[in-house]
C-alpha positions in Angstrom: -11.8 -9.1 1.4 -10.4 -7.8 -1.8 -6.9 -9.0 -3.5 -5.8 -6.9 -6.2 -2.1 -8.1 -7.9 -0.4 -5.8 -10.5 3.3 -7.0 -12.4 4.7 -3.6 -12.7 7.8 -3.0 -15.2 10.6 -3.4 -12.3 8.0 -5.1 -9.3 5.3 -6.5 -7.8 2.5 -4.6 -6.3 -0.2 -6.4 -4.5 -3.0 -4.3 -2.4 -5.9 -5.5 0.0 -9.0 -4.1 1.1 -10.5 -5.9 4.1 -12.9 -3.6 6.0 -13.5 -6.5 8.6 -10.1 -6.6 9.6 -9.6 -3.0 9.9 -12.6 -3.3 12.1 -11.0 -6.3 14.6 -11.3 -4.6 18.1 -9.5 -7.8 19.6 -6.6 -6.8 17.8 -4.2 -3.3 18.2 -3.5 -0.8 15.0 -0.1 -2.6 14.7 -1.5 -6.6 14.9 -3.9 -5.7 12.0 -1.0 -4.1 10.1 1.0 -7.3 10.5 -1.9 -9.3 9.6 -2.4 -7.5 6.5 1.3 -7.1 5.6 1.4 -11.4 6.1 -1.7 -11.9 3.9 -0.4 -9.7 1.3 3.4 -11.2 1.1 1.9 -15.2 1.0 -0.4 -13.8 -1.8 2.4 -11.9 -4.4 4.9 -14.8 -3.0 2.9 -17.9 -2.1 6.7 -19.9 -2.1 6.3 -19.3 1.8 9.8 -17.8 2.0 8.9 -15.3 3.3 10.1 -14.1 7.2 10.9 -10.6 7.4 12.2 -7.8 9.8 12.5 -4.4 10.4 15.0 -2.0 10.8 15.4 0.7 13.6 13.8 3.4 10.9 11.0 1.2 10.6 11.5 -0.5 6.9 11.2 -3.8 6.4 13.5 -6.5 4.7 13.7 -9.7 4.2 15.4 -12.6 6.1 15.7 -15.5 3.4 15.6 -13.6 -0.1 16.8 -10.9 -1.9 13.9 -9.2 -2.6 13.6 -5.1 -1.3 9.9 -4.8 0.1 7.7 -2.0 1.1 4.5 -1.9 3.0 1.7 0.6 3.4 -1.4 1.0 5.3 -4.5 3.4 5.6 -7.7 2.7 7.1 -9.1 -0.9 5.5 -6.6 -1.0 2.8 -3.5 -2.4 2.8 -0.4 -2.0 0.2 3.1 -4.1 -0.2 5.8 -3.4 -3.1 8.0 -6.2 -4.0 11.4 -6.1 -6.1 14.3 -8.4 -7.4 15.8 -4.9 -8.7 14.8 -1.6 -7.4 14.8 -0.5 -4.0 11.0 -0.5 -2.7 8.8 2.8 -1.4 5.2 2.5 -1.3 2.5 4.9 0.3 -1.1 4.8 0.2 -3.5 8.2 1.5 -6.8 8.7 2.0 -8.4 12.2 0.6 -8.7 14.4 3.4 -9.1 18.2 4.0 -6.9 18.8 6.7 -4.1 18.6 4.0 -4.8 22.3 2.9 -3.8 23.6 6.0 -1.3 21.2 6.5 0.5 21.8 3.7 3.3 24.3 4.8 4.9 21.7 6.8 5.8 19.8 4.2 6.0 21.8 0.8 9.0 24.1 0.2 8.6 27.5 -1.7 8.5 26.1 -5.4 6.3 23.2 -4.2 3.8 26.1 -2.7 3.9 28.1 -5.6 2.6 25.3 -7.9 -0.2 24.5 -6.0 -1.1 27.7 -5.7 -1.9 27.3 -9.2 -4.2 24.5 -8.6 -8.1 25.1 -8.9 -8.9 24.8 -5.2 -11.3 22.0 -5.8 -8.4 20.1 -6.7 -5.8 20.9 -4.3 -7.0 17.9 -2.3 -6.0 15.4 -4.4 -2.9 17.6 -5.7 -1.6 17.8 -2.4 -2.3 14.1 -1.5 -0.1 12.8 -4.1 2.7 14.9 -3.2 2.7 14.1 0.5 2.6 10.6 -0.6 5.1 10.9 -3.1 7.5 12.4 0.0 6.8 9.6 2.0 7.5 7.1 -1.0 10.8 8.7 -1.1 11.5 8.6 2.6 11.0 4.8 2.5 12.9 4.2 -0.2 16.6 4.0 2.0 14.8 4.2 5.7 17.4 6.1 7.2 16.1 8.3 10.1 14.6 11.8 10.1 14.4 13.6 6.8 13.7 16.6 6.1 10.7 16.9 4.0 10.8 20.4 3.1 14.0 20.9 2.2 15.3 17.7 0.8 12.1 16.4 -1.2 11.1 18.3 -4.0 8.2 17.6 -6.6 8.3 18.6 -9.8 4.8 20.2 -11.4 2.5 17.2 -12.4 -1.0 16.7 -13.6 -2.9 14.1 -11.6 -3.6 12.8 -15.5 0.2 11.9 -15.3 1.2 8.4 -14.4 4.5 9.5 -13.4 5.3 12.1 -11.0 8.8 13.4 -11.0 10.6 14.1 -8.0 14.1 15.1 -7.1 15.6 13.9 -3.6 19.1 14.7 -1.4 19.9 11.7 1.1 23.2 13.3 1.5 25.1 12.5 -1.6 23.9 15.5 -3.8 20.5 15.4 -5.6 19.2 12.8 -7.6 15.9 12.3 -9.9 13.3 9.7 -8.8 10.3 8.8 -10.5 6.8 7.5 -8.7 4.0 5.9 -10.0 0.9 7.3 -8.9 -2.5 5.7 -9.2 -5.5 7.4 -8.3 -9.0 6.4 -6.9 -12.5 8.3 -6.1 -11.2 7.7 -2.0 -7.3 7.5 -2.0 -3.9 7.8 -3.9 -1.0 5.2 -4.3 2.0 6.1 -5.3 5.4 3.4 -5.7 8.9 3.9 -6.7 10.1 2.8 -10.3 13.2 3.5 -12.5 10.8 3.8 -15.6 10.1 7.6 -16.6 7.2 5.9 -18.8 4.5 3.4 -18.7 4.7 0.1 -20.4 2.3 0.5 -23.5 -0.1 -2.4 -21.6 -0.3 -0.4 -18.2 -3.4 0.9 -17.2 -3.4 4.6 -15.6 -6.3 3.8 -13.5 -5.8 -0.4 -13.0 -7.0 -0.3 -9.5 -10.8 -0.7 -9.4 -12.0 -0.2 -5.5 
């Protein structure tokens, strides 16, 4: 098992790699998802206040503190986002192909365009941290069935940026969010912030797996 904990400008991210959990076969998909989401929460808040529930989309919340949460999972590793001030979205994705082809679902016209522009070696990881970025945004107010095409746009990023830009409708006219993206040789994670920059002390790359 591996514990990584990173103090990020407006909230907490912890994320866990445990290949012999992901492995249980005594245990379903969502038992080792619970069991990771529990060993990640007593680690970034070992207070032990720490029950929480789920709503009908799916997002979780808290029963006994204020704090918004988010959890992601992916294989062996596992992701949680915790905040006194921000509303929390988290997503973690491994590097597959299958995005290439894939990508028409869930990229509108301008989105498309950009990564046409992409050398195709990249488009992988280009199109990875858009989907992700998407679903970062669709936790963030866990409200049902969203269209991803038309009401989740990213703006054009380099995967050197830090900070993807991305502009969202949830119904009350369009509004700019910004996600932190953090890239490895095998997957991308991406969280909500309400900082368009990096604290001068952040590290682009701070996760080491």
């Amino acid at each position: 098992m591996k514990f990584i904990q990173h103090e990020h400008t407006d909230s907490l991210i912890g994320i866990l790699s445990d290949s012999s959990l992901h492995a249980d076969s005594n245990r379903s998909k969502k038992e080792r998802e619970r069991t990771g989401e529990k060993e990640l929460v007593s680690r970034l808040l070992p207070d032990g206040l720490t029950d929480w529930g789920y709503e009908e989309s799916g997002k979780p919340y808290f029963l006994n503190r204020a704090e918004d949460l988010s959890f992601t999972h992916c294989e062996n590793v596992y992701a949680c986002q915790v905040s006194k001030t921000i509303r929390c979205g988290i997503d973690l994705q491994h590097y597959r192909e299958k995005i290439v082809r894939l990508s028409g679902k869930f990229l509108n016209a301008n989105e498309l365009i950009f990564i046409e522009s992409i050398k195709t070696e990249e488009k992988v990881k280009y199109l990875t941290a858009m989907w992700s970025a998407k679903e970062v945004l669709y936790k963030l107010y866990g409200i049902g069935f969203i269209d991803y095409l038309n009401k989740f746009t990213i703006q054009p990023f380099s995967t050197a940026d830090a900070i993807l830009q991305a502009k969202a409708d949830f119904g009350q006219g369009e509004s700019l969010f910004y996600i932190r993206t953090l890239f490895t040789a095998d997957f991308v994670l991406a969280f909500h912030t309400l900082s368009p920059t990096l604290p001068s002390d952040d590290e682009k790359h701070i996760f080491h797996f």
